[in-house]
CHARMM internal coordinates of N, CA and C (Angstrom, degrees):
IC EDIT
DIST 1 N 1 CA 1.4507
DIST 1 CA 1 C 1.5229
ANGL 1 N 1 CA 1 C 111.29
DIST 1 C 2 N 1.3606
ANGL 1 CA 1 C 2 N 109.24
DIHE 1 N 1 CA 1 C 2 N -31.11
DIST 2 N 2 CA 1.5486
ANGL 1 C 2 N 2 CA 103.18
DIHE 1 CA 1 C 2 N 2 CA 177.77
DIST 2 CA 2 C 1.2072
ANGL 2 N 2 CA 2 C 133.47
DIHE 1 C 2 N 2 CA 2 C -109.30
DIST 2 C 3 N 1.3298
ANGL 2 CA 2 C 3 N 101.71
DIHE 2 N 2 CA 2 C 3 N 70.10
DIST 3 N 3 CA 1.4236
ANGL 2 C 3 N 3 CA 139.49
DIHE 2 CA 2 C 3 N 3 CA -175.52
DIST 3 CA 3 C 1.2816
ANGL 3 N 3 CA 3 C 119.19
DIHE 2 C 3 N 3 CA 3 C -91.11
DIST 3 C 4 N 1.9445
ANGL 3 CA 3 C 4 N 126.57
DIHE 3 N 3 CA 3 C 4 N 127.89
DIST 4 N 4 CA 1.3486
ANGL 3 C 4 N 4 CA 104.00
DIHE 3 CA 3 C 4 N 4 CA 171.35
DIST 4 CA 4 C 1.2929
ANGL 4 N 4 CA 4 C 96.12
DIHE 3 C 4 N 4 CA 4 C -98.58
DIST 4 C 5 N 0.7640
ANGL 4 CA 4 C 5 N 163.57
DIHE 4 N 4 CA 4 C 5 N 36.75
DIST 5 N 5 CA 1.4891
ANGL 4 C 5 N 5 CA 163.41
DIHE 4 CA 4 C 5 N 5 CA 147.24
DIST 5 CA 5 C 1.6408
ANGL 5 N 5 CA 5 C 118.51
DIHE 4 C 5 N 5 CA 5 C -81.78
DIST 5 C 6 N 1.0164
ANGL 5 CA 5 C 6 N 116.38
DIHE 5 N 5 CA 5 C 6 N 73.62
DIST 6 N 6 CA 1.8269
ANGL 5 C 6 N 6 CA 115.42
DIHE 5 CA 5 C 6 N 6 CA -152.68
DIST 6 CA 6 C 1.9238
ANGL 6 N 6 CA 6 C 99.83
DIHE 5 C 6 N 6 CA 6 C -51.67
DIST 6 C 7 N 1.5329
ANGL 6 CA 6 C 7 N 127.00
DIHE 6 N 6 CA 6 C 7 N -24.84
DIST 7 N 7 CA 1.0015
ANGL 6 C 7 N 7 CA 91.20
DIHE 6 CA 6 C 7 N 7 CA -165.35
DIST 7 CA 7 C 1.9275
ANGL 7 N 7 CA 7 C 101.09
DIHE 6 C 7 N 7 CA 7 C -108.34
DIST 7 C 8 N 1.6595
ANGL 7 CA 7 C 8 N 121.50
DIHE 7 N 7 CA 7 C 8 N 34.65
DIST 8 N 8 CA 1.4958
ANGL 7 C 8 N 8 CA 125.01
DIHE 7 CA 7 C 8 N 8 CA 120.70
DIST 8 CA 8 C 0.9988
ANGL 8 N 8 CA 8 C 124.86
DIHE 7 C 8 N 8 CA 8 C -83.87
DIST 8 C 9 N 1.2596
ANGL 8 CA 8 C 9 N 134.08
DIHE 8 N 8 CA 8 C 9 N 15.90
DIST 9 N 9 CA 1.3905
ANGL 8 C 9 N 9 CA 141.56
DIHE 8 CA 8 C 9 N 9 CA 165.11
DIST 9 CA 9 C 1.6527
ANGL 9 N 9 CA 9 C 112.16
DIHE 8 C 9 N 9 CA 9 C -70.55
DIST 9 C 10 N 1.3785
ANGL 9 CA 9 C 10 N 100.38
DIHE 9 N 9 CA 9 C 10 N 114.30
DIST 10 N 10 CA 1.7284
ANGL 9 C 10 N 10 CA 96.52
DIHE 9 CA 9 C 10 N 10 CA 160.03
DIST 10 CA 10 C 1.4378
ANGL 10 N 10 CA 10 C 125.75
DIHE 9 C 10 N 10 CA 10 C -40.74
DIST 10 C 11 N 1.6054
ANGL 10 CA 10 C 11 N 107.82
DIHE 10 N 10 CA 10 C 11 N 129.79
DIST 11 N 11 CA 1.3823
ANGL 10 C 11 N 11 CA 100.52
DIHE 10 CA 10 C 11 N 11 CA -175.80
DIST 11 CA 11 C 1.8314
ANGL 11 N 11 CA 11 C 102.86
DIHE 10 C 11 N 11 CA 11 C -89.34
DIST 11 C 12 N 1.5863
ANGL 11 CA 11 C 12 N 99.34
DIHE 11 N 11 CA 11 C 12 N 162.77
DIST 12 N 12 CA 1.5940
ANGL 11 C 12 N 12 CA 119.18
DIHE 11 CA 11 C 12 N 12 CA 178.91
DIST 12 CA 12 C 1.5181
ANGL 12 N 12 CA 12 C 101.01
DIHE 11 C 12 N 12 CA 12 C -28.32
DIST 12 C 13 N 1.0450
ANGL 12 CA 12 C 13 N 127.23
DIHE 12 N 12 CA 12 C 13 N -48.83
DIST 13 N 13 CA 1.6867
ANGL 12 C 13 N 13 CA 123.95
DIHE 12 CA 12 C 13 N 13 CA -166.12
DIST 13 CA 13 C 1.1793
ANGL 13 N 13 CA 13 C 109.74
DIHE 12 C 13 N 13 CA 13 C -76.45
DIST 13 C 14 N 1.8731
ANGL 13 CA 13 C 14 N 108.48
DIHE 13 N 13 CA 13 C 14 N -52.77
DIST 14 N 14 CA 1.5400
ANGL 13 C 14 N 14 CA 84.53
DIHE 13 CA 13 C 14 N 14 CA 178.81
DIST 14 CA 14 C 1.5159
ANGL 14 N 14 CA 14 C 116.74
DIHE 13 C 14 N 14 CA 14 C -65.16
DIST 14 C 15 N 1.3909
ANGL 14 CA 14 C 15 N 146.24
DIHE 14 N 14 CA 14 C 15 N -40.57
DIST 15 N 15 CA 1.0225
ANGL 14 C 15 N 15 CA 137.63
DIHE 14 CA 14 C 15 N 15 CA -178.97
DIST 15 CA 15 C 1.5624
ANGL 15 N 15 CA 15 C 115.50
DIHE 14 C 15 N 15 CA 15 C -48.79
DIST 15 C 16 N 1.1743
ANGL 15 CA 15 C 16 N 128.80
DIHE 15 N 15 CA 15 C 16 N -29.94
DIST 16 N 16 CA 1.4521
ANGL 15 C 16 N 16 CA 144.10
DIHE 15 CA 15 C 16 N 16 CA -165.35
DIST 16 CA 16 C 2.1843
ANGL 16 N 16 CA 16 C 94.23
DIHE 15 C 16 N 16 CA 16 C -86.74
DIST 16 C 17 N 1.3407
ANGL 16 CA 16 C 17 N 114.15
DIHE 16 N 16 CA 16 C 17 N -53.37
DIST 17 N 17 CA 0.9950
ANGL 16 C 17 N 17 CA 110.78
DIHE 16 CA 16 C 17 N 17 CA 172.13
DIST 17 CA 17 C 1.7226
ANGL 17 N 17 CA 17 C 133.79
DIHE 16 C 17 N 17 CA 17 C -77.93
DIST 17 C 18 N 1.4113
ANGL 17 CA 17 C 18 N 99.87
DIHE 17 N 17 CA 17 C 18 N -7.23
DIST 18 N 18 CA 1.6625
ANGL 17 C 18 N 18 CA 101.47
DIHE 17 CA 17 C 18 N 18 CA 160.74
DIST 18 CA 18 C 1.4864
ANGL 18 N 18 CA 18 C 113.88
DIHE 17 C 18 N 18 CA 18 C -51.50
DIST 18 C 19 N 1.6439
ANGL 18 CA 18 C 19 N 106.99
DIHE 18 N 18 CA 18 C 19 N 140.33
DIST 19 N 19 CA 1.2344
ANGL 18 C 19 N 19 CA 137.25
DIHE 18 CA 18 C 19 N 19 CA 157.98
DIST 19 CA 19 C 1.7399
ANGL 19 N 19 CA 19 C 104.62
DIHE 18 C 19 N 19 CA 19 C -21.77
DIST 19 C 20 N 1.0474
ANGL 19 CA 19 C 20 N 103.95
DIHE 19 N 19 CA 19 C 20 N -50.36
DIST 20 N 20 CA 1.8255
ANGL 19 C 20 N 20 CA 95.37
DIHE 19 CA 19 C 20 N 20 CA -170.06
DIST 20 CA 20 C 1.4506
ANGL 20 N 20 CA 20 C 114.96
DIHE 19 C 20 N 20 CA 20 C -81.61
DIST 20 C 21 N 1.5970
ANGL 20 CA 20 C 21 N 113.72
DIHE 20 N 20 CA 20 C 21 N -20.65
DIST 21 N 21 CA 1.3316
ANGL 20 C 21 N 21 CA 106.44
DIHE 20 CA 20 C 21 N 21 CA 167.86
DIST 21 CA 21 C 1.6207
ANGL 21 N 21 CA 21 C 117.13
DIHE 20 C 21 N 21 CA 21 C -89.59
DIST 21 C 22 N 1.0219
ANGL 21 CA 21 C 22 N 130.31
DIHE 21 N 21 CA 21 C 22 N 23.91
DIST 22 N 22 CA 1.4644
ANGL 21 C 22 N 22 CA 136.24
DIHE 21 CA 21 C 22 N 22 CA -168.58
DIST 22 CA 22 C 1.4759
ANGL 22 N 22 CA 22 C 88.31
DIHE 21 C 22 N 22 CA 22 C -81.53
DIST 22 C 23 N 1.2157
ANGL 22 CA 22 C 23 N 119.27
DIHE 22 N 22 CA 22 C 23 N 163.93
DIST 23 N 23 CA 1.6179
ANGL 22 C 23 N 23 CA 151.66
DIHE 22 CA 22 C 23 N 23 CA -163.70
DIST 23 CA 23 C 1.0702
ANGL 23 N 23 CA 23 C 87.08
DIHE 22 C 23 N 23 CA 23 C 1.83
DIST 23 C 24 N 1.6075
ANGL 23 CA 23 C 24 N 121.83
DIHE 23 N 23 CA 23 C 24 N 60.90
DIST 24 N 24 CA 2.0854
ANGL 23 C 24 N 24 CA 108.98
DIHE 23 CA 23 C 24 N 24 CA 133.63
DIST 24 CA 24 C 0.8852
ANGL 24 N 24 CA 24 C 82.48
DIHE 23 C 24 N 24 CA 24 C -123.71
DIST 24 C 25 N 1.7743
ANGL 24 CA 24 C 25 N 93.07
DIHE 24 N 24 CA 24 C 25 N 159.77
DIST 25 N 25 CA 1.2669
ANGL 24 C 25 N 25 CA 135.43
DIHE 24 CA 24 C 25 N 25 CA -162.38
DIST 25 CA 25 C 1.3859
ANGL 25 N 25 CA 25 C 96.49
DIHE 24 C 25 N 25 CA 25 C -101.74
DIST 25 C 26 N 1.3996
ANGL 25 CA 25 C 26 N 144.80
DIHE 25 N 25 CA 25 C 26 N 83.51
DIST 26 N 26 CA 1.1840
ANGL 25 C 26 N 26 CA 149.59
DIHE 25 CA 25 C 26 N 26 CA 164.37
DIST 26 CA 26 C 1.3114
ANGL 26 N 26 CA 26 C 126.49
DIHE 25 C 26 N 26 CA 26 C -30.53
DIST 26 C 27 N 1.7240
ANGL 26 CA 26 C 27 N 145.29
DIHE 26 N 26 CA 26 C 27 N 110.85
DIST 27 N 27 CA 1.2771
ANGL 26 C 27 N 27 CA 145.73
DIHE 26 CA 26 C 27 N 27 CA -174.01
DIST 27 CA 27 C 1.5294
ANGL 27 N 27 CA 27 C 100.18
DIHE 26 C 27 N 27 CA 27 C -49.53
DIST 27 C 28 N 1.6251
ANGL 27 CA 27 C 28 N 124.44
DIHE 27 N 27 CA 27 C 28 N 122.92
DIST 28 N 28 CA 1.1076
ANGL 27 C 28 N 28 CA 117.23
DIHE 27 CA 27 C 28 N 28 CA 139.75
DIST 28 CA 28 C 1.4894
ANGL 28 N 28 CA 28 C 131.47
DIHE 27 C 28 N 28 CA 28 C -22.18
DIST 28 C 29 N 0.9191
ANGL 28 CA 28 C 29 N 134.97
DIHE 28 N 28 CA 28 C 29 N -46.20
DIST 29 N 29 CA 1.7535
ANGL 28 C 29 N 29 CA 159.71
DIHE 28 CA 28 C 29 N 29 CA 160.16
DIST 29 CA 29 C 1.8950
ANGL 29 N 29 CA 29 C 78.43
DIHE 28 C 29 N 29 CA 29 C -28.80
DIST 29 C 30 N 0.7487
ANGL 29 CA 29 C 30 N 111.67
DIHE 29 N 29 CA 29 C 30 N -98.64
DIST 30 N 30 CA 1.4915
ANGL 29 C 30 N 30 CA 132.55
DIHE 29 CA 29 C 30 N 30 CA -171.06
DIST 30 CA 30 C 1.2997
ANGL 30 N 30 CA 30 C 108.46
DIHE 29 C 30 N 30 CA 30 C -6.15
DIST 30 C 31 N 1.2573
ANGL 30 CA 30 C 31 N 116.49
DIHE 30 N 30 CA 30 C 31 N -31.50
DIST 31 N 31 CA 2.0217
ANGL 30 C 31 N 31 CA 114.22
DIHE 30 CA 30 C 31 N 31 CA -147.11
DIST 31 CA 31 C 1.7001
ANGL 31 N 31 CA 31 C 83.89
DIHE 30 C 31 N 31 CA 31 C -121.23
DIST 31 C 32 N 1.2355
ANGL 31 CA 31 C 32 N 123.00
DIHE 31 N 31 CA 31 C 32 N 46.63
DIST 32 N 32 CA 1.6219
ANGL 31 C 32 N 32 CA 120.65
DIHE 31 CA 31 C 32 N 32 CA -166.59
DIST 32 CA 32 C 1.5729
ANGL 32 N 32 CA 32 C 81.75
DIHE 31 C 32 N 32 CA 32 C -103.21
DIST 32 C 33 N 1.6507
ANGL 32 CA 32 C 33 N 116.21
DIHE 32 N 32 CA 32 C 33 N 131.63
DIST 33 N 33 CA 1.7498
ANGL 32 C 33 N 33 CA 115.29
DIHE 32 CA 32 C 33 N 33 CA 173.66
DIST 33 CA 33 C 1.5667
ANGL 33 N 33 CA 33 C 92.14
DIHE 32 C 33 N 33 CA 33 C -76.49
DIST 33 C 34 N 1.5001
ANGL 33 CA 33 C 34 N 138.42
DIHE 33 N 33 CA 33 C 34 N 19.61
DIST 34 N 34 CA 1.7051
ANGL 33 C 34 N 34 CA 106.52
DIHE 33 CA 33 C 34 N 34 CA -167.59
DIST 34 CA 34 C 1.5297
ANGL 34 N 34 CA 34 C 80.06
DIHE 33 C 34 N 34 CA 34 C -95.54
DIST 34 C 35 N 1.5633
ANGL 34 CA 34 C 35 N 102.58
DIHE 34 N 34 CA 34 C 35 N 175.69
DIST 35 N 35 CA 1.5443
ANGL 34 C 35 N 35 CA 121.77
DIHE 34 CA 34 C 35 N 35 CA 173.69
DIST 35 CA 35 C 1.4745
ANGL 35 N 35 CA 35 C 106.81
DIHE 34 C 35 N 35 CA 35 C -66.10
DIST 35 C 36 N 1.2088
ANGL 35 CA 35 C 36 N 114.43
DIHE 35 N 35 CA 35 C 36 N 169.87
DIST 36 N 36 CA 1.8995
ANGL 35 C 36 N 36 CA 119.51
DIHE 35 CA 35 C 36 N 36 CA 172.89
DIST 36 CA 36 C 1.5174
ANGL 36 N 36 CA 36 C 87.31
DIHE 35 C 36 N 36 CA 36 C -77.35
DIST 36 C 37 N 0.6069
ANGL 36 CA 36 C 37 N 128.77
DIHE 36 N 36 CA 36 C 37 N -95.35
DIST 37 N 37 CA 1.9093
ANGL 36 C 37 N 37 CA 132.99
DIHE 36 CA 36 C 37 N 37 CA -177.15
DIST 37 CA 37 C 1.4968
ANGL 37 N 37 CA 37 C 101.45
DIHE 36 C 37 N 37 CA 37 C -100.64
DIST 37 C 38 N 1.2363
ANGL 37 CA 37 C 38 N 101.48
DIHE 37 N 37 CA 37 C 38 N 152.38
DIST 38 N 38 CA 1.5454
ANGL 37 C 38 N 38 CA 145.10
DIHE 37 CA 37 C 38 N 38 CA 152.65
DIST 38 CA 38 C 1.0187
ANGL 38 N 38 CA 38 C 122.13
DIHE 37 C 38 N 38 CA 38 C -99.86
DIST 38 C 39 N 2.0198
ANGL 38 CA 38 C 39 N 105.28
DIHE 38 N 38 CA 38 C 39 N 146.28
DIST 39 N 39 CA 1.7305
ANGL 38 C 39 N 39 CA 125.12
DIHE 38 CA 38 C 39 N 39 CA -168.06
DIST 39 CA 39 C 1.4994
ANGL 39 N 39 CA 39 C 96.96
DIHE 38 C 39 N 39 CA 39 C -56.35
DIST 39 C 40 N 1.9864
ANGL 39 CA 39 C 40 N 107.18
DIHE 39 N 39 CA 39 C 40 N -28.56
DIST 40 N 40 CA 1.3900
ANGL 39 C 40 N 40 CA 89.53
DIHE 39 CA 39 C 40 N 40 CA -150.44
DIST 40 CA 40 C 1.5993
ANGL 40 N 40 CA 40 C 117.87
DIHE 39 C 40 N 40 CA 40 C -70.28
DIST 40 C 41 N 1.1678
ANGL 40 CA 40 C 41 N 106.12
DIHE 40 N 40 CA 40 C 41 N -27.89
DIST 41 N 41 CA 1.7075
ANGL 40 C 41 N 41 CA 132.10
DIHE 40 CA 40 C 41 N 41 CA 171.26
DIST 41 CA 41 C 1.6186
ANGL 41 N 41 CA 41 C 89.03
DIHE 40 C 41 N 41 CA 41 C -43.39
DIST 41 C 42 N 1.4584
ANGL 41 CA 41 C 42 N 149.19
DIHE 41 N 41 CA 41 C 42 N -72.07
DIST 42 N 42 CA 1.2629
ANGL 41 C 42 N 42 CA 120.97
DIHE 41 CA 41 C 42 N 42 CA -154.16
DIST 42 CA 42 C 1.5485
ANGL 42 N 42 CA 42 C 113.76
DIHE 41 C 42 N 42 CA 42 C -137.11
DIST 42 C 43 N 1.4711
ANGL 42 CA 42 C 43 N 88.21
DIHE 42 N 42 CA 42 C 43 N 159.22
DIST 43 N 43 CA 1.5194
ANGL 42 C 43 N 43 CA 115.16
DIHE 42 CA 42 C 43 N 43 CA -138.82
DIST 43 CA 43 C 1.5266
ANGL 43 N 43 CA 43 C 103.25
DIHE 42 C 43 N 43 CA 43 C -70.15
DIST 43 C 44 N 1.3213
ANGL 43 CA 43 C 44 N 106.79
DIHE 43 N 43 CA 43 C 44 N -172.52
DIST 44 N 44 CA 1.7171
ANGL 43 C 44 N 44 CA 99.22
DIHE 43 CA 43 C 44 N 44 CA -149.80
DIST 44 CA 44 C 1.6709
ANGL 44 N 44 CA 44 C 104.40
DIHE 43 C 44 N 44 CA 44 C -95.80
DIST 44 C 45 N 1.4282
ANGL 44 CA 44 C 45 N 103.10
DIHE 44 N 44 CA 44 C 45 N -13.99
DIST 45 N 45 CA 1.6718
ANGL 44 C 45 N 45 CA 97.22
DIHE 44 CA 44 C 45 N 45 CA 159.40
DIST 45 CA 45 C 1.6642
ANGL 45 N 45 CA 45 C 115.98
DIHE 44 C 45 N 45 CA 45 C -84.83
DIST 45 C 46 N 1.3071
ANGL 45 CA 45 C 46 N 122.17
DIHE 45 N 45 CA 45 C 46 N -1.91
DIST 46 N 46 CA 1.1044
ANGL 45 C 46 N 46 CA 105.39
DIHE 45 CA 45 C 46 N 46 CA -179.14
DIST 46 CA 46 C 1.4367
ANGL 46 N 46 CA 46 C 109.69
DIHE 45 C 46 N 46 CA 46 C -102.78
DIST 46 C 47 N 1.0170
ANGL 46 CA 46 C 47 N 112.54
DIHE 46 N 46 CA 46 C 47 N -14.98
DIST 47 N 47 CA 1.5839
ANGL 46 C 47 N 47 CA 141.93
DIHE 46 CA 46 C 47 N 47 CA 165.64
DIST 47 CA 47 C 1.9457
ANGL 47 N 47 CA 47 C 101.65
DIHE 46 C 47 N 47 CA 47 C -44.43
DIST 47 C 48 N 1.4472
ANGL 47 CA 47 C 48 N 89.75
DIHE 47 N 47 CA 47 C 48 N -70.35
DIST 48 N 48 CA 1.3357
ANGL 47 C 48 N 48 CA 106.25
DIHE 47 CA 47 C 48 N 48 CA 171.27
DIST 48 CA 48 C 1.7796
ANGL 48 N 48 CA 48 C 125.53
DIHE 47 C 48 N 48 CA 48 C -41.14
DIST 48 C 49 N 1.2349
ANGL 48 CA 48 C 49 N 91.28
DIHE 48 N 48 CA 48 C 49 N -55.53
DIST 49 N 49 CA 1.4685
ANGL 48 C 49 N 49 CA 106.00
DIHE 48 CA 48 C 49 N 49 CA 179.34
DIST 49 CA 49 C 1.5984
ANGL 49 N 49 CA 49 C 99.41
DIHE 48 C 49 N 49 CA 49 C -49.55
DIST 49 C 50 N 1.1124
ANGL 49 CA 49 C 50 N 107.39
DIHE 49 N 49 CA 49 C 50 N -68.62
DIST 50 N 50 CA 1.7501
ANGL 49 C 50 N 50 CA 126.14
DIHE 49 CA 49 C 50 N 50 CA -140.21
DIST 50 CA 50 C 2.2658
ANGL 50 N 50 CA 50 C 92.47
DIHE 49 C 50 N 50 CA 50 C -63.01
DIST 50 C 51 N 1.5311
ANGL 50 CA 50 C 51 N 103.41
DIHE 50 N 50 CA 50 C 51 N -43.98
DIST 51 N 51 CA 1.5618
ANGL 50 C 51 N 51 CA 108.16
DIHE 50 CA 50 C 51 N 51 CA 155.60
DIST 51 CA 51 C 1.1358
ANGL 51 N 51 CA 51 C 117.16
DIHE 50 C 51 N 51 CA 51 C -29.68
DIST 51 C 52 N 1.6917
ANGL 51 CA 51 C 52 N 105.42
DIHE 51 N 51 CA 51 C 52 N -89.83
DIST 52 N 52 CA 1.8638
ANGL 51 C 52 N 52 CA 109.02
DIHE 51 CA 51 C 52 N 52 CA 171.03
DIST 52 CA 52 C 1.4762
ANGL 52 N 52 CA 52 C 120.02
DIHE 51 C 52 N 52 CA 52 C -25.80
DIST 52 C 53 N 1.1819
ANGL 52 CA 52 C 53 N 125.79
DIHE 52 N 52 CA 52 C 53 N -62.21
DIST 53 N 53 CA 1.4060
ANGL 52 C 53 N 53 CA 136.14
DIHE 52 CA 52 C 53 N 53 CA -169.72
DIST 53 CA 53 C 1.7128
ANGL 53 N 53 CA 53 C 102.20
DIHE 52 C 53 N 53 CA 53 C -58.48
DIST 53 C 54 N 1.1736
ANGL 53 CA 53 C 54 N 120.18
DIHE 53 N 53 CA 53 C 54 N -38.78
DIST 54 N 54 CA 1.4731
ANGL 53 C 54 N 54 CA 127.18
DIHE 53 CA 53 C 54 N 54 CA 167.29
DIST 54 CA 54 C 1.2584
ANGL 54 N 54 CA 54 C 126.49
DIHE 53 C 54 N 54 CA 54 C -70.98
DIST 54 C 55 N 1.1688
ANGL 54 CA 54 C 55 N 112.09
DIHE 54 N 54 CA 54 C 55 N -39.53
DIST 55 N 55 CA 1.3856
ANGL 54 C 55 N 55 CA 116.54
DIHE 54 CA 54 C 55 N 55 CA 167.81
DIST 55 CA 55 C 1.8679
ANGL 55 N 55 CA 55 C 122.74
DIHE 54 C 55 N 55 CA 55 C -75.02
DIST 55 C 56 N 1.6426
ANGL 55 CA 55 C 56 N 101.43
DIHE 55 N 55 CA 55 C 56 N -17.40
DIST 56 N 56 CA 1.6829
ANGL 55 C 56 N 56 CA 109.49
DIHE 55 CA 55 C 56 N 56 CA -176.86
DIST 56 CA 56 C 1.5644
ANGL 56 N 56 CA 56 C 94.09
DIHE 55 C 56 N 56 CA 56 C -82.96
DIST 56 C 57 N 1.5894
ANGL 56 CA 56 C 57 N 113.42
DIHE 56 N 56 CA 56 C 57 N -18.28
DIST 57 N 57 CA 1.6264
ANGL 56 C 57 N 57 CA 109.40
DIHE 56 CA 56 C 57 N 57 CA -154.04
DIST 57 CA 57 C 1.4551
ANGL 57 N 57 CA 57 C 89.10
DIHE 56 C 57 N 57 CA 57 C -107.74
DIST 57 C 58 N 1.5273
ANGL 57 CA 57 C 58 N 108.83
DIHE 57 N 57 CA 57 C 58 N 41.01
DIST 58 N 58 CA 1.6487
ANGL 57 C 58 N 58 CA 99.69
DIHE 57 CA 57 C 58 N 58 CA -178.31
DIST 58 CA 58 C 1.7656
ANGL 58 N 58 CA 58 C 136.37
DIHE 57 C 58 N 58 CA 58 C 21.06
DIST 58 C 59 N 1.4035
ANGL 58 CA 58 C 59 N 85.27
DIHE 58 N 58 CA 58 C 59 N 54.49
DIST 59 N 59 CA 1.7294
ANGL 58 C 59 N 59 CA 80.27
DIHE 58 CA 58 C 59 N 59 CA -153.75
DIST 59 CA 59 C 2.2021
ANGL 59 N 59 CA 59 C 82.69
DIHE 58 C 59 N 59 CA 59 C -101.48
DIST 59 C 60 N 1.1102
ANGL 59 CA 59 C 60 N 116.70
DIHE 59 N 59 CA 59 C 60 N -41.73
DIST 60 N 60 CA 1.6060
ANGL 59 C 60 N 60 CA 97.68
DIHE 59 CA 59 C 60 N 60 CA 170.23
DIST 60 CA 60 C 2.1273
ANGL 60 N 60 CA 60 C 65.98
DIHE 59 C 60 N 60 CA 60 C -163.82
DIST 60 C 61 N 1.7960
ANGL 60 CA 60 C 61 N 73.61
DIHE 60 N 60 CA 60 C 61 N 177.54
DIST 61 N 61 CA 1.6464
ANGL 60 C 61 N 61 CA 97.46
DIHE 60 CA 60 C 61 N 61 CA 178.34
DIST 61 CA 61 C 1.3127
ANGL 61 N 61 CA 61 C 109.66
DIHE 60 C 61 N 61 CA 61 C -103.99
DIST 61 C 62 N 1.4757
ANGL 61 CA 61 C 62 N 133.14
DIHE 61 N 61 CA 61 C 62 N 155.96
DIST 62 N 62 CA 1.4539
ANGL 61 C 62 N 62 CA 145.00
DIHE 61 CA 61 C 62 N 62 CA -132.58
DIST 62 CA 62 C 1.6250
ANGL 62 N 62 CA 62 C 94.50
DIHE 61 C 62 N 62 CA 62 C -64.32
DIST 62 C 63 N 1.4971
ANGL 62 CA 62 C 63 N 108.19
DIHE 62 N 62 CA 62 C 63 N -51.12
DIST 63 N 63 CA 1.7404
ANGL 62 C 63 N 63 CA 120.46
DIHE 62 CA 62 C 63 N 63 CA -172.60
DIST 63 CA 63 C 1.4068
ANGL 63 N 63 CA 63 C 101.91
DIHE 62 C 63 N 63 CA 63 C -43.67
DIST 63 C 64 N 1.4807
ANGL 63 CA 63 C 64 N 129.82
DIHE 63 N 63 CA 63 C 64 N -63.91
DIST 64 N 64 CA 1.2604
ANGL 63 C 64 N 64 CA 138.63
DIHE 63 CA 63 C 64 N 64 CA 157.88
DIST 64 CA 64 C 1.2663
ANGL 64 N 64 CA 64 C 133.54
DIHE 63 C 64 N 64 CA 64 C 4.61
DIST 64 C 65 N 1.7981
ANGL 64 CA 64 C 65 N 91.78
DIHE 64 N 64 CA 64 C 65 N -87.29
DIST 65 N 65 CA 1.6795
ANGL 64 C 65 N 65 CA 132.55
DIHE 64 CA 64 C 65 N 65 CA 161.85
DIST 65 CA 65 C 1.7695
ANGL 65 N 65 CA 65 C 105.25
DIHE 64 C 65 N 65 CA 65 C -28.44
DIST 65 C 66 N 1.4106
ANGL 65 CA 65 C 66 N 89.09
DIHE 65 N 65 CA 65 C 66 N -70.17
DIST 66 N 66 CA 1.7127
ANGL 65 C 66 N 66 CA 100.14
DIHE 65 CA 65 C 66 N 66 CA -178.59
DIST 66 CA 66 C 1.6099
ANGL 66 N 66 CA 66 C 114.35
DIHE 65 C 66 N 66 CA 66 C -41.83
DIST 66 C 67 N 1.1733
ANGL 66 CA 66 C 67 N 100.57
DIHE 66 N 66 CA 66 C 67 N -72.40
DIST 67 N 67 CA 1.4425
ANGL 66 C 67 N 67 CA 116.15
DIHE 66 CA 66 C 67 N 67 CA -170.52
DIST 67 CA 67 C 1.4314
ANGL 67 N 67 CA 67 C 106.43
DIHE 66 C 67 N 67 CA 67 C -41.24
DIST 67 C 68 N 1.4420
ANGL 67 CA 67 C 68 N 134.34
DIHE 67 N 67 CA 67 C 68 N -58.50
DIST 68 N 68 CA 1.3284
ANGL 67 C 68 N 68 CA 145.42
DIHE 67 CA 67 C 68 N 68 CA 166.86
DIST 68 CA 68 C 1.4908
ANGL 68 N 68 CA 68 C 107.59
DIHE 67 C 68 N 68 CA 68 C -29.96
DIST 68 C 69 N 1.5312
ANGL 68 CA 68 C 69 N 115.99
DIHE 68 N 68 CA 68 C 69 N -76.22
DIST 69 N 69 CA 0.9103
ANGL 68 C 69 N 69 CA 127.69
DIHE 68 CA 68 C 69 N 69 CA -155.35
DIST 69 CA 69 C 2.0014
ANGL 69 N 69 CA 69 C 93.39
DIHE 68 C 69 N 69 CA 69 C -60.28
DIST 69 C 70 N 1.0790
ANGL 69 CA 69 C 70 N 118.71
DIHE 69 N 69 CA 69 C 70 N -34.29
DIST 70 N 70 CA 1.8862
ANGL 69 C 70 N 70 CA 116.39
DIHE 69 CA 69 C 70 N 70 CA 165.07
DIST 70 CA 70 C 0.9732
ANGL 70 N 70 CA 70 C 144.05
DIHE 69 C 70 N 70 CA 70 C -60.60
DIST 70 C 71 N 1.6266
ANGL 70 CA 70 C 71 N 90.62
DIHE 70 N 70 CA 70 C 71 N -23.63
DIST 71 N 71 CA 1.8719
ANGL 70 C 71 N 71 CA 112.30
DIHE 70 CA 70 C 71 N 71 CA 168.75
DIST 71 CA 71 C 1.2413
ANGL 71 N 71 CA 71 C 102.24
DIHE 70 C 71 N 71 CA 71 C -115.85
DIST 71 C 72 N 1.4323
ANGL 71 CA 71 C 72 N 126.22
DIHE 71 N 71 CA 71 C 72 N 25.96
DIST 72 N 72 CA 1.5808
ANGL 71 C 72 N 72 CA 120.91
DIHE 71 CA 71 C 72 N 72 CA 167.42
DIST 72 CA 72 C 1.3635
ANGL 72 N 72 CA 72 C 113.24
DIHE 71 C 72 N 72 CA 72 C 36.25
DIST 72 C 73 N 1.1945
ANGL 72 CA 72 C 73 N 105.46
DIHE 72 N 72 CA 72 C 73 N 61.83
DIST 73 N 73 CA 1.8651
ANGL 72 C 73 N 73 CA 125.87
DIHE 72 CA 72 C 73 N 73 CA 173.58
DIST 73 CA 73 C 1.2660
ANGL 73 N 73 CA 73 C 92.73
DIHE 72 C 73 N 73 CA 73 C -111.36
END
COOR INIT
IC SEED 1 N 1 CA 1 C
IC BUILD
């Protein structure tokens, strides 16, 4: 699961079908398709920040970052 490479990332099912999630009853809340947060929630220096910090943590470069964050990847 803690993968930056989203597609070695466990998908929704397998995580949902692991051994440890067996007989819970999962919050409705949970299965919501919206994002945990949205860009629109924060402001354009923090926007900024949270870029930098991604881009120092070699995780992709800003062009990247952007693009994702437009196609909600």
């Amino acid at each position: 699961m803690l993968q930056r490479n989203p597609r070695q990332r466990a998908t929704l099912e397998q995580i949902e079908s692991h051994r440890w999630l067996q007989g819970v009853d999962p919050s409705p809340a949970s299965r919501s398709l919206l994002p945990l947060t949205s860009h629109k929630r924060v402001s354009e220096e923090e926007h900024d920040i949270i870029i930098q910090a991604m881009e120092c943590g070699n995780i992709a470069d800003q062009d990247t970052i952007q693009e994702a964050l437009e196609t909600d990847r």
